[in-house]
N, CA, C and O atoms as a Tinker XYZ file with bonds, in Angstrom:
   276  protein
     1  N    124.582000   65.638000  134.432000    73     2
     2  CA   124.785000   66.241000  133.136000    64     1     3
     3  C    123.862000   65.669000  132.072000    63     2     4     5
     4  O    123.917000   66.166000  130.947000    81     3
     5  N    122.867000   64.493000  132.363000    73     3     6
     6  CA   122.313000   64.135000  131.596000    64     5     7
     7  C    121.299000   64.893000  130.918000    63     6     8     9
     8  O    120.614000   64.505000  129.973000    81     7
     9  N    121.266000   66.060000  131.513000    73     7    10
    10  CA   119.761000   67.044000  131.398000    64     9    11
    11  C    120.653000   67.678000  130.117000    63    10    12    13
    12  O    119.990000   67.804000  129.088000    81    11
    13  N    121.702000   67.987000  130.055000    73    11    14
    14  CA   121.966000   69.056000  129.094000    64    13    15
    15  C    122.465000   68.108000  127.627000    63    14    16    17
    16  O    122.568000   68.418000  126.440000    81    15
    17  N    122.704000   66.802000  128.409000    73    15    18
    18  CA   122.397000   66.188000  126.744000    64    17    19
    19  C    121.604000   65.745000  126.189000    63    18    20    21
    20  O    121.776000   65.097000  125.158000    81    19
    21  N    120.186000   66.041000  126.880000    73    19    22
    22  CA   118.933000   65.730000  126.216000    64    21    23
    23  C    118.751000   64.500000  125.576000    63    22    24    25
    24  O    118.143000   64.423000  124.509000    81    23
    25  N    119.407000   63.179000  126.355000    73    23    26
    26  CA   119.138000   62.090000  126.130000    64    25    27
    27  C    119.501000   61.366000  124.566000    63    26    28    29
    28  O    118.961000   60.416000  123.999000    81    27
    29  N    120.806000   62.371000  124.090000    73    27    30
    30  CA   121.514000   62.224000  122.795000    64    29    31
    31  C    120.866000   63.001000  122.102000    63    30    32    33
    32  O    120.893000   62.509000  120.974000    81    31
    33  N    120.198000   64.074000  122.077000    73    31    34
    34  CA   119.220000   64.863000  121.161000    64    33    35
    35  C    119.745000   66.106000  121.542000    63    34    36    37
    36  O    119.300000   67.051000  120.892000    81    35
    37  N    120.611000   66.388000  122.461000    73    35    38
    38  CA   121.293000   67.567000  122.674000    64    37    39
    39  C    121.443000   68.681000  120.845000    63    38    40    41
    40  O    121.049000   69.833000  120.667000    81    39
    41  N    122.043000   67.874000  119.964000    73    39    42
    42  CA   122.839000   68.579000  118.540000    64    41    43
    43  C    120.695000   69.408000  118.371000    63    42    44    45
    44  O    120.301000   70.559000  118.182000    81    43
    45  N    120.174000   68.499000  118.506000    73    43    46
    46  CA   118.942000   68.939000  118.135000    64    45    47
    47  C    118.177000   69.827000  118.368000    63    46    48    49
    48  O    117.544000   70.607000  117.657000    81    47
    49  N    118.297000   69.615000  119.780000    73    47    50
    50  CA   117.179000   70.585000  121.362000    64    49    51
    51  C    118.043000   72.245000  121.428000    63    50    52    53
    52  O    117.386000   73.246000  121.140000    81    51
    53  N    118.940000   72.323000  121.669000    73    51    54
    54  CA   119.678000   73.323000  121.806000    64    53    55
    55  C    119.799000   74.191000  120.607000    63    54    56    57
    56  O    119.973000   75.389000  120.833000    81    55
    57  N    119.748000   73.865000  119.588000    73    55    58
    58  CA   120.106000   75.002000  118.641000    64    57    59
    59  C    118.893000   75.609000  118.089000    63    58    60    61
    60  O    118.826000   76.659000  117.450000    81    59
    61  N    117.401000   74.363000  118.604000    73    59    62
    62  CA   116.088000   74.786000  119.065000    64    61    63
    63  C    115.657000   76.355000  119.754000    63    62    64    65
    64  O    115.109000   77.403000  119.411000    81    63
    65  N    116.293000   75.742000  120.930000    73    63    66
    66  CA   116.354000   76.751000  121.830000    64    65    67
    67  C    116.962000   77.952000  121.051000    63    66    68    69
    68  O    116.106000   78.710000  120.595000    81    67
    69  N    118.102000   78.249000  120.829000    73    67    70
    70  CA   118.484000   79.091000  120.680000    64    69    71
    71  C    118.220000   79.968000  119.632000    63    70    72    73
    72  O    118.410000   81.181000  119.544000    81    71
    73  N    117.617000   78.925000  118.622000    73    71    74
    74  CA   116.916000   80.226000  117.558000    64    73    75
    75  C    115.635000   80.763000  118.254000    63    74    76    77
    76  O    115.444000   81.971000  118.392000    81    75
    77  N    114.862000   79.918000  118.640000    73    75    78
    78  CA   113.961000   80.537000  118.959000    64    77    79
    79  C    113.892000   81.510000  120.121000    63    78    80    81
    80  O    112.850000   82.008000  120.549000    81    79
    81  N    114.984000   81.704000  120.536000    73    79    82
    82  CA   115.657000   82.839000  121.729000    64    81    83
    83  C    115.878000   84.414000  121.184000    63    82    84    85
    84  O    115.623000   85.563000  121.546000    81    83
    85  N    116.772000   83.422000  119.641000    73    83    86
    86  CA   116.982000   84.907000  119.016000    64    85    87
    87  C    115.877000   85.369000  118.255000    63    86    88    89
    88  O    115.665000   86.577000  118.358000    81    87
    89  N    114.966000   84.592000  117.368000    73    87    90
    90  CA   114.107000   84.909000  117.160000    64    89    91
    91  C    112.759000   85.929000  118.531000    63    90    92    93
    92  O    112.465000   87.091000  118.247000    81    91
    93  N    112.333000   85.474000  119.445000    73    91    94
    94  CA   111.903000   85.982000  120.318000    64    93    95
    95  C    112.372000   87.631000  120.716000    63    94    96    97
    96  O    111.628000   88.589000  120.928000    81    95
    97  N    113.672000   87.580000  120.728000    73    95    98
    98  CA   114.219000   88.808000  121.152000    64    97    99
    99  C    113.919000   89.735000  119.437000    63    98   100   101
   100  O    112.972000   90.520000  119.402000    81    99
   101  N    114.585000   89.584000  118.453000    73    99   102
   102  CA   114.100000   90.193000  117.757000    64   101   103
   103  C    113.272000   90.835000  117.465000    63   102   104   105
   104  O    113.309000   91.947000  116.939000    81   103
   105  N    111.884000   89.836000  117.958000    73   103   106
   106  CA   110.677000   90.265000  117.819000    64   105   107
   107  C    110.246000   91.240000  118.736000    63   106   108   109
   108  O    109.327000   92.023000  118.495000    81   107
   109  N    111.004000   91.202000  119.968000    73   107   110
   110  CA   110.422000   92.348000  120.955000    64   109   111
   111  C    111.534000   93.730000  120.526000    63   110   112   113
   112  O    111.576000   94.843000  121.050000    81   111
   113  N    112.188000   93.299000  119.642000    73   111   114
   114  CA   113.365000   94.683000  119.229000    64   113   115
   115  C    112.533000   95.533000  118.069000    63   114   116   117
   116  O    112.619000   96.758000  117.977000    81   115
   117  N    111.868000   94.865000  117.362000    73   115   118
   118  CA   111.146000   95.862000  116.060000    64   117   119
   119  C    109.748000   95.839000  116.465000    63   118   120   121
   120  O    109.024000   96.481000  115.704000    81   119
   121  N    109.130000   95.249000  117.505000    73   119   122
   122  CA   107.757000   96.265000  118.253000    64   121   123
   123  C    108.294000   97.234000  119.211000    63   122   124   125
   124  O    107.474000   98.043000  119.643000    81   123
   125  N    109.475000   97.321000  119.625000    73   123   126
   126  CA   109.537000   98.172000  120.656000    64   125   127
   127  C    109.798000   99.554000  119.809000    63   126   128   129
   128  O    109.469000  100.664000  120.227000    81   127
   129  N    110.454000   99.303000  118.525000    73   127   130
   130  CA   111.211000  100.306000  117.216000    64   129   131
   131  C    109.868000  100.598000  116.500000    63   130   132   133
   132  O    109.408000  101.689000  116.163000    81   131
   133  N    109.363000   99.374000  116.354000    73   131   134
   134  CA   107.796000   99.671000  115.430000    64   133   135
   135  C    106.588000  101.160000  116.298000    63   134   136   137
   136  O    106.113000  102.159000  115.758000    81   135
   137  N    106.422000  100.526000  118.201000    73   135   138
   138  CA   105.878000  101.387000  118.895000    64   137   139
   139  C    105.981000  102.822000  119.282000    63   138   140   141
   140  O    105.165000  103.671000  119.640000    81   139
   141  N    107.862000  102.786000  118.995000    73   139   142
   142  CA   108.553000  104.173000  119.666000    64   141   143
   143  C    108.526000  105.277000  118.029000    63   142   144   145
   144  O    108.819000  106.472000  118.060000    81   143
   145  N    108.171000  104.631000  116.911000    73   143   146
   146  CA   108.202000  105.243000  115.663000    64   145   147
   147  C    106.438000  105.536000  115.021000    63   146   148   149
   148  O    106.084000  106.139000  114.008000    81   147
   149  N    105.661000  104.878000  116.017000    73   147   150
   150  CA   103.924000  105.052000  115.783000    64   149   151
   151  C    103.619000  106.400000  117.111000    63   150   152   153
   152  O    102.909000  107.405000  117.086000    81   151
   153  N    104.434000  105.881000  118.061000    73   151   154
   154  CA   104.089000  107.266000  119.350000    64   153   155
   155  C    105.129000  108.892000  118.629000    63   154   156   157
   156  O    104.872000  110.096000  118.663000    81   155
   157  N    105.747000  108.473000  118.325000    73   155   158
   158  CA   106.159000  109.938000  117.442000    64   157   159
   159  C    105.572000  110.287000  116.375000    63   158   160   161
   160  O    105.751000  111.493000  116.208000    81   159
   161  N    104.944000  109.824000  115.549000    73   159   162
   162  CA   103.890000  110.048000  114.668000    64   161   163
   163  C    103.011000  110.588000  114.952000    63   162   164   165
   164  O    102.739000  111.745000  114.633000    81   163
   165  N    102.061000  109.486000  115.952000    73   163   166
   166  CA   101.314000  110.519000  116.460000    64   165   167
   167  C    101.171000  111.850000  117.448000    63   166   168   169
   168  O    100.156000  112.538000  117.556000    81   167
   169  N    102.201000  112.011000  118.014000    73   167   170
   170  CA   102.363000  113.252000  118.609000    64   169   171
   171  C    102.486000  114.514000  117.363000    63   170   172   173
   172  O    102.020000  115.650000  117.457000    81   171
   173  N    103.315000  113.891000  116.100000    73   171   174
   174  CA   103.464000  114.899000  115.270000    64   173   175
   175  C    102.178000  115.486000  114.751000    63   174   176   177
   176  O    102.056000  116.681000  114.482000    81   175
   177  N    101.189000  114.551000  114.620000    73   175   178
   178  CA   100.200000  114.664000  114.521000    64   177   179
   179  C     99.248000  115.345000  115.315000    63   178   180   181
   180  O     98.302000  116.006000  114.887000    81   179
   181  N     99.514000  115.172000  116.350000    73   179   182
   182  CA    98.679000  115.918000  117.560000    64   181   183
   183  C     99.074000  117.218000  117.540000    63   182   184   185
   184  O     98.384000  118.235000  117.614000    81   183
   185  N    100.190000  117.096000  117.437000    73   183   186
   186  CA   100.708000  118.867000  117.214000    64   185   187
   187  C    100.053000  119.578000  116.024000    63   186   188   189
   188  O     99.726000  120.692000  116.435000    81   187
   189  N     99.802000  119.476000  115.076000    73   187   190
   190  CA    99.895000  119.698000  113.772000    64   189   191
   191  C     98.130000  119.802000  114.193000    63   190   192   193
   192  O     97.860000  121.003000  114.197000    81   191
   193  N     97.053000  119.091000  114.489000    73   191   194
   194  CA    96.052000  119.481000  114.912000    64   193   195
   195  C     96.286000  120.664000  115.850000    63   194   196   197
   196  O     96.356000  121.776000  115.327000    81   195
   197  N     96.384000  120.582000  116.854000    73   195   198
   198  CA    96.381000  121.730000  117.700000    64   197   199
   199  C     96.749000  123.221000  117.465000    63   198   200   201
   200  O     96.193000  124.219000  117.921000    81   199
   201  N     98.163000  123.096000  116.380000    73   199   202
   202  CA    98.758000  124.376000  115.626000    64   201   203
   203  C     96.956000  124.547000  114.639000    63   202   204   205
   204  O     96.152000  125.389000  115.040000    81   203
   205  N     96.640000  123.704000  113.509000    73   203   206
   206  CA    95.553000  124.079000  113.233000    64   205   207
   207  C     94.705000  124.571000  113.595000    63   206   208   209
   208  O     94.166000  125.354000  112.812000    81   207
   209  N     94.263000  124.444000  114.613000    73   207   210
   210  CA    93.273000  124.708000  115.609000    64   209   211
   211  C     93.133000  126.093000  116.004000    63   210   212   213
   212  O     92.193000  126.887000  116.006000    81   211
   213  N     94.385000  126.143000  116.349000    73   211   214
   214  CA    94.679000  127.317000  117.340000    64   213   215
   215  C     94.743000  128.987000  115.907000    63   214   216   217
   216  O     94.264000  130.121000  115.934000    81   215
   217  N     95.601000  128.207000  114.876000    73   215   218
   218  CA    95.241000  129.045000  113.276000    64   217   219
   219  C     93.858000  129.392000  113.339000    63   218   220   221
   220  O     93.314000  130.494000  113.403000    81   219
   221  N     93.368000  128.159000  113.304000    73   219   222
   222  CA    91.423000  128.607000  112.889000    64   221   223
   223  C     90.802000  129.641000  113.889000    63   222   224   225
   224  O     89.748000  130.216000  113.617000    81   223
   225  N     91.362000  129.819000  114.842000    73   223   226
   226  CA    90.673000  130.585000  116.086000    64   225   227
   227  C     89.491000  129.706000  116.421000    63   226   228   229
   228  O     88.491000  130.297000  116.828000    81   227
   229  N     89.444000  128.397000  116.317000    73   227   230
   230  CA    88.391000  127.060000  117.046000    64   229   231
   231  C     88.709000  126.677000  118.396000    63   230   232   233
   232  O     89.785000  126.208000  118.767000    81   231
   233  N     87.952000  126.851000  118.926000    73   231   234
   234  CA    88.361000  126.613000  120.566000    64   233   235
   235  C     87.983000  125.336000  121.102000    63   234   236   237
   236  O     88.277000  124.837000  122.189000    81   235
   237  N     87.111000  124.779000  119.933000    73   235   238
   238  CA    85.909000  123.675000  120.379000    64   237   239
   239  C     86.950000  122.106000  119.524000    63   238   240   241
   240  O     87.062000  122.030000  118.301000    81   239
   241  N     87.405000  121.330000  120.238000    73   239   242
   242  CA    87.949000  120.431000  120.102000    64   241   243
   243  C     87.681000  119.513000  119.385000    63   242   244   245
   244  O     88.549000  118.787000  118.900000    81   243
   245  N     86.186000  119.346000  119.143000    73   243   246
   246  CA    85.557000  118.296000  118.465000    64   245   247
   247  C     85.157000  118.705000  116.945000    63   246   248   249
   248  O     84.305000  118.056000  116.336000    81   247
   249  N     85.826000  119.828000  116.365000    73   247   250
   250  CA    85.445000  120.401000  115.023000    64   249   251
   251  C     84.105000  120.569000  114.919000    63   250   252   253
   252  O     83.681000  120.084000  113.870000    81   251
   253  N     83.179000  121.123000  115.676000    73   251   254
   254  CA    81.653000  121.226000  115.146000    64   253   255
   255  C     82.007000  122.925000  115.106000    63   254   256   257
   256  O     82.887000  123.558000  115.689000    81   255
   257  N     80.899000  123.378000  114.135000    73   255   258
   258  CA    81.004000  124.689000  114.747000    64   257   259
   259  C     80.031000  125.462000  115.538000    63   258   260   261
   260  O     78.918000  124.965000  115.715000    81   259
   261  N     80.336000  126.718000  116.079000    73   259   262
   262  CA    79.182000  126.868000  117.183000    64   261   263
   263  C     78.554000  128.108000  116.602000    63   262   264   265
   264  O     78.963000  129.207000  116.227000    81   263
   265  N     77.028000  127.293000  116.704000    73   263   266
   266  CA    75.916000  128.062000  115.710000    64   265   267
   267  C     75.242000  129.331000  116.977000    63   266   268   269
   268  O     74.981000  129.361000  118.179000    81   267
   269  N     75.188000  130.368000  115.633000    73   267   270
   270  CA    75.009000  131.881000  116.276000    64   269   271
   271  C     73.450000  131.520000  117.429000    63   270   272   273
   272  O     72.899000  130.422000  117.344000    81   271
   273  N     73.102000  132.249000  118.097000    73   271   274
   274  CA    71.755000  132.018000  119.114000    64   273   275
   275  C     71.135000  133.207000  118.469000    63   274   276
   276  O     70.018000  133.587000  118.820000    81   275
């Protein structure tokens, strides 16, 4: 049992640990909220090009336009 009292530093080591546990998890909770709220954006976005697109009668993806021959 000596391992978990950290050699009388137990009050110290452990509550160490444990913020930085909750901290850690947090952090992977608002990139995962931050990522899943940037990939719906940009899809809205992607849509919203493509509806444009398809308005303009542009077929050409890269916005140039295509000069008469």
């Amino acid at each position: 049992m000596s391992f978990f009292e950290m050699g009388g530093y137990a009050a110290y080591v452990w509550p160490a640990f444990g913020a930085a546990a909750v901290i850690m998890v947090a952090l992977l909770v608002l990139s995962i909220r931050t990522m899943r709220a940037r990939e719906a954006a940009l899809k809205a976005l992607e849509a919203t090009a493509r509806r444009q697109r398809a308005a303009d009668g542009d077929g050409d993806r890269d916005g140039e336009q295509n000069a008469p021959a």
